[in-house]
C-alpha positions, 0 to 999 in steps of 0.5 A: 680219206675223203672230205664232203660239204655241203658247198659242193651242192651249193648250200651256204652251210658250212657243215663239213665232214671228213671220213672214210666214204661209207661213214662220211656218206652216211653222215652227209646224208643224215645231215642234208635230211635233217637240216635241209630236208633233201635226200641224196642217194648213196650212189649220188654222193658216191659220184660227187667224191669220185669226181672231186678226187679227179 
C-alpha cells in the first residue's frame, strides 16, 4: 500500500489518496488535472512513491 498527496509537490491541498500504486497513480493524476490543471506522467509519480518508501 502506498500513500500520495498533493504536499509532496508542494500544493497546499490537502487531498490525499491511499492504494495500491496503479489505482493511487490514476487517482492523483485525474485529481492534479482537474483541480490544479497539471499532468504528471505515470512514471513521474511512479518515482516520487519509490523514493518516499527510501
Amino acid at each position: 500500500m502506498v500513500k500520495i498527496s498533493c504536499n509532496n509537490y508542494g500544493f497546499d491541498c490537502s487531498f490525499e489518496i491511499n492504494g495500491n500504486t496503479e489505482e493511487v497513480i490514476k487517482k492523483y493524476q485525474k485529481h492534479s488535472i482537474d483541480e490544479h490543471g497539471i499532468e504528471y506522467s505515470e512514471e513521474g509519480l511512479d518515482q516520487l512513491l519509490l523514493r518516499m518508501k527510501n
